[in-house]
Phi, psi and omega in degrees: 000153198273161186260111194244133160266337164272328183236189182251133170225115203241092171247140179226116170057245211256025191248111168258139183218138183241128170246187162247152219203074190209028166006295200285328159282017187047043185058018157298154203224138183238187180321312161323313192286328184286347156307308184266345159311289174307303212295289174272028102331307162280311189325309184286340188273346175303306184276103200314012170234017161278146170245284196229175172268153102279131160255139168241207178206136168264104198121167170310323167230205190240250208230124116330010190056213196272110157336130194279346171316290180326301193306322174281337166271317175288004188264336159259032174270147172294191173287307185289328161302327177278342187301294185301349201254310196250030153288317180303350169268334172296315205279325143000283168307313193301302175324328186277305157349286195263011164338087194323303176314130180272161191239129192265138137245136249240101166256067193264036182190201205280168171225093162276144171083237155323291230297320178330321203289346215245332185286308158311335184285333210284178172290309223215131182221134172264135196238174147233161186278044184237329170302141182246163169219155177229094184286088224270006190322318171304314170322317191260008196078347161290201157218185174230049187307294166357281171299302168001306189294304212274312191294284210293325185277335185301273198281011175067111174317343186264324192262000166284345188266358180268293186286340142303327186259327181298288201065020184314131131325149152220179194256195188256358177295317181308329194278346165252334142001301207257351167094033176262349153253141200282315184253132148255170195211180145276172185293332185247031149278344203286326148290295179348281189320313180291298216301341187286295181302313184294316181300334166294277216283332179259034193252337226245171185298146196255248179009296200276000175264340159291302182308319172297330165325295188314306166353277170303315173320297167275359173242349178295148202009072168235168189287145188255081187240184185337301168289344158328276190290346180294309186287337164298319176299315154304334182273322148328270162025253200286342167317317219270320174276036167259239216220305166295328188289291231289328199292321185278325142347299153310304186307298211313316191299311190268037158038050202215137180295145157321112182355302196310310179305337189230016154298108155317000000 
């Protein structure tokens, strides 16, 4: 397994859990983290006997965004160097976004800036009811362009046009109000709550939960005409003939677990 110096990279069975692991800088994350941050994202996605991610946190908080050292190296960067530094931040989120693996975030502290952007990215995000979050950019003269695709399909154009323009702190009761977390829970409810979730995805077809990925991806706001239906229809389909469709199918009938359930 590859060697991180910012995070923890963990697989136990059909589980990879990434943390992040700089407590004292409250998980802000710089050109490093976002190196290894992608690196183990495609790894875990990679290894055919991860089912799902946890992303986590070590510390007070989950992420604090952009390390204020970094921030402070980039305030003397050209156009072209900041062009070059957050495409590597873009490319990060997409990595984490289309991750074949569906993905949990573990949120157990506040989530600022960035860090929103790696909680958006993720499928599915767990809170505790203590974290606060913030899109704090506009304070400081930015946007949060970047992050901007994954926040905006996560929290919905009407409460991003309050929080983006705003930088308002909010709780996580809000932060689940508005869908950008899915659970808020207590701190010593929180793993319960993800391992509930996770016993769902690594209980379910490992084939059909990568289509299903694909799925939302290709069918979210897009106009529902010919070629629409036409890509859903193929996607029935090609599920129904593969090698996991047919099998989960046979199981239900013959009131029996699926192959996959009894795969190390």
């Amino acid at each position: 397994m590859t060697d991180y110096t910012t995070l923890r990279f963990d697989v136990d069975g059909a589980v990879a859990r990434i943390w992040l692991d700089q407590p004292d800088a409250r998980n802000a994350f710089d050109d490093v983290v976002i190196a290894e941050l992608t690196r183990a994202f495609a790894e875990a996605g990679a290894r055919a006997e991860v089912k799902a991610i946890v992303l986590g946190a070590n510390g007070p908080a989950f992420c604090a965004g952009a390390n204020l050292n970094w921030m402070r190296r980039m305030a003397d960067y050209t156009r072209d160097e900041n062009l070059a530094d957050a495409g590597k931040l873009a490319a990060m989120l997409r990595t984490i976004a289309e991750c074949p693996k569906p993905t949990i975030a573990r949120v157990q502290g506040d989530v600022y800036a960035g860090g929103m952007g790696l909680v958006a990215a993720c499928d599915m995000a767990v809170s505790v009811d203590t974290a606060w979050y913030c899109l704090s950019e506009v304070k400081i003269g930015l946007v949060p362009a970047t992050i901007s695709p994954y926040v905006l399909r996560a929290m919905g154009t009407r409460a991003s046009q309050r929080y983006f323009l705003t930088a308002e702190r909010f709780g996580a009761a809000e932060a689940h109000r508005i869908g950008f977390v899915h659970e808020v829970v207590a701190a010593d409810a929180l793993d319960a709550k993800v391992d509930e979730l996770l016993k769902a995805l690594t209980g379910a077809s490992p084939a059909a939960v990568r289509a299903c990925k694909q799925l939302i991806a290709d069918v979210a706001d897009r106009e529902i005409d010919d070629a629409l239906v036409a890509r859903t229809v193929e996607g029935i389909a090609d599920i129904r003939a593969s090698d996991e469709g047919r099998e989960g199918v046979r199981a239900f009938l013959e009131k029996r677990k699926p192959g996959w359930l009894s795969t190390p």
